[in-house]
N, C-alpha and C positions, 0 to 999 in steps of 0.2 A: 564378220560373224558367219558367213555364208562357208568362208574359206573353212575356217574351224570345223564347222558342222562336215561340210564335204572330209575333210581331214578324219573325223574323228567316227565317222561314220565309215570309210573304207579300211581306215583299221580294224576296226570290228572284222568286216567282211576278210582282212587277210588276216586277223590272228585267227579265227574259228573256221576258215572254212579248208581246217583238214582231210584231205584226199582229192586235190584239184580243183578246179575249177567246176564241174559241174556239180560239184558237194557245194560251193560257194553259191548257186545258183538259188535256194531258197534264202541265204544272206541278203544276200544282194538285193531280191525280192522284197524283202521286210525293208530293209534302209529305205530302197526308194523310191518304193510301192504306197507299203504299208505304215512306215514311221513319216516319214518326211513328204508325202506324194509330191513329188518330185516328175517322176511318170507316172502314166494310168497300167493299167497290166495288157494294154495291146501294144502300148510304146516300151513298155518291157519288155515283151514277147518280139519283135520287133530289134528289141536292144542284144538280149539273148543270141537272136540269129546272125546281126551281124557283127556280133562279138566272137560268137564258133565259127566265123567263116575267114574273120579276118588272122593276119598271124600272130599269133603270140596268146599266152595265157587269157582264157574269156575273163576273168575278175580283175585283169590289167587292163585290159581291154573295154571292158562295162565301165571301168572307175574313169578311164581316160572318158567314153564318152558322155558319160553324166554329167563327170567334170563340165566339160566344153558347151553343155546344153548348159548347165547352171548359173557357170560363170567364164565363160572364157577360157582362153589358153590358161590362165592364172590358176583356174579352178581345175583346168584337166590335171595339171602339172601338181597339184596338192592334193586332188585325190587317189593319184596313181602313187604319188609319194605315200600316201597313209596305207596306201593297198600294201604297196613291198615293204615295207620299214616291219613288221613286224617279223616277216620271213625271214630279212637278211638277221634281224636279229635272233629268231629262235633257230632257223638254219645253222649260224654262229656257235650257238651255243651247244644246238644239239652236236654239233662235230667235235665238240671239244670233251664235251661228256662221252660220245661213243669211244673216242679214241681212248682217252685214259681208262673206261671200264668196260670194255667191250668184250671181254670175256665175261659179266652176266647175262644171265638167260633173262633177265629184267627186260630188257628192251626189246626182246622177241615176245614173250608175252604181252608186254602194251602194245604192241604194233599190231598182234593179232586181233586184242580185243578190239580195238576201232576199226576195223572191216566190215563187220554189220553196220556200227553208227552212220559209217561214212554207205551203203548202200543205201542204207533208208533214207537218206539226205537225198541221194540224185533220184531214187524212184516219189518224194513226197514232188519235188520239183518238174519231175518227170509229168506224172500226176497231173499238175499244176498247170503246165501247158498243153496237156494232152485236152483237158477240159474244156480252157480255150480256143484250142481249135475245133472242138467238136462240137462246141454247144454255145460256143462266141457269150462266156461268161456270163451265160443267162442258166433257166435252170433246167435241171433234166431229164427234156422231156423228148420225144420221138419225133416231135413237128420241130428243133428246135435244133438239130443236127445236120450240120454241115458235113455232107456226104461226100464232095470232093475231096476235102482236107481229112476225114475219116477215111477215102479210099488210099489218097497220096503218103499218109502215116502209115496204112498196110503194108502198100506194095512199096515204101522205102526198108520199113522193118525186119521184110523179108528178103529181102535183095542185102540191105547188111548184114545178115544174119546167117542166112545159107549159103549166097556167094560172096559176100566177103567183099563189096565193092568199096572202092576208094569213097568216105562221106562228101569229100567237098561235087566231086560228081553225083552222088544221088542226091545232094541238097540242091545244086544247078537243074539237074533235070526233073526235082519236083518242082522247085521254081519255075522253071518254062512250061512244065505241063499245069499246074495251076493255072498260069497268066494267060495257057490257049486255050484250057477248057472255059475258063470264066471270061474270056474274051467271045468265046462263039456262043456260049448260052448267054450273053448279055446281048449279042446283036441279034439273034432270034427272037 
């Protein structure tokens, strides 16, 4: 039963979550947050990161390790299967449809209209764990903000943004600077 569920639950996440992986990020969230609690939203938050850090697609990646929290290798191997089984097939198909009519403007059109959708997708997700870090999923209040992780969101934001750094280094070096600032003000 468990296998099914895993199965039929990461299809969801790869048939809808149009425009990568971090469009998939509020999917993902509902399956195995909010439908199934499966994780809590700090083991999500948690799942998320080292889903973007490791290689390969974050929604192959989430499904593989849900899978393996849930049920084993069995389970990693069947939810990462329900994650791709949709892509290779709509993938599939959509090549076969470009090719034969690819001289209408049809498909430039649908492609444009899903560019908001799929923005509002990773800023509702974005969102989503910005809050958690900032307010450690309580409510929103001034006494209630976690100022490290509110400063480290800062000055990553801006460092991707204006200098253009490689992420998996300013993800390392907010990592290590969290772990030394919250290492020294713990031993004080």
């Amino acid at each position: 039963m468990i296998y099914l569920q895993l199965l039929l639950s990461f299809m969801q996440v790869g048939l809808f979550s149009i425009g990568g992986g971090y469009a998939a990020m509020p999917l993902i969230q509902s399956q195995v947050v909010q439908t199934h609690a499966w994780l809590t939203m700090s083991e999500y938050t948690d799942l998320i990161t080292i889903a973007a850090m490791t290689p390969g697609p974050i929604a192959v990646n989430s499904a593989t390790f849900v899978g393996i929290r849930i049920a084993g290798i069995g389970g990693a191997i069947v939810a990462t299967f329900g994650c791709i089984l949709p892509s290779c097939f709509i993938v599939s198909l959509l090549a076969y449809l470009y090719y034969k009519y690819k001289g209408l403007s049809v498909f430039q059109s649908v492609l444009s209209s899903l560019r908001p959708a799929v923005v509002a997708l990773i800023a509702a997700a974005g969102l989503s764990i910005l809050n958690l870090v900032l307010f450690q999923g309580t409510s929103l209040q001034l006494q209630n903000i976690n100022w490290i992780g509110g400063g480290l969101f800062l000055v990553a934001f801006i460092v991707l943004r204006k200098w253009k750094w490689n992420p998996i280094l300013v993800m390392s070096l907010c990592g290590a600077a969290g772990l030394s600032i919250n290492l020294f003000l713990n031993r004080f």
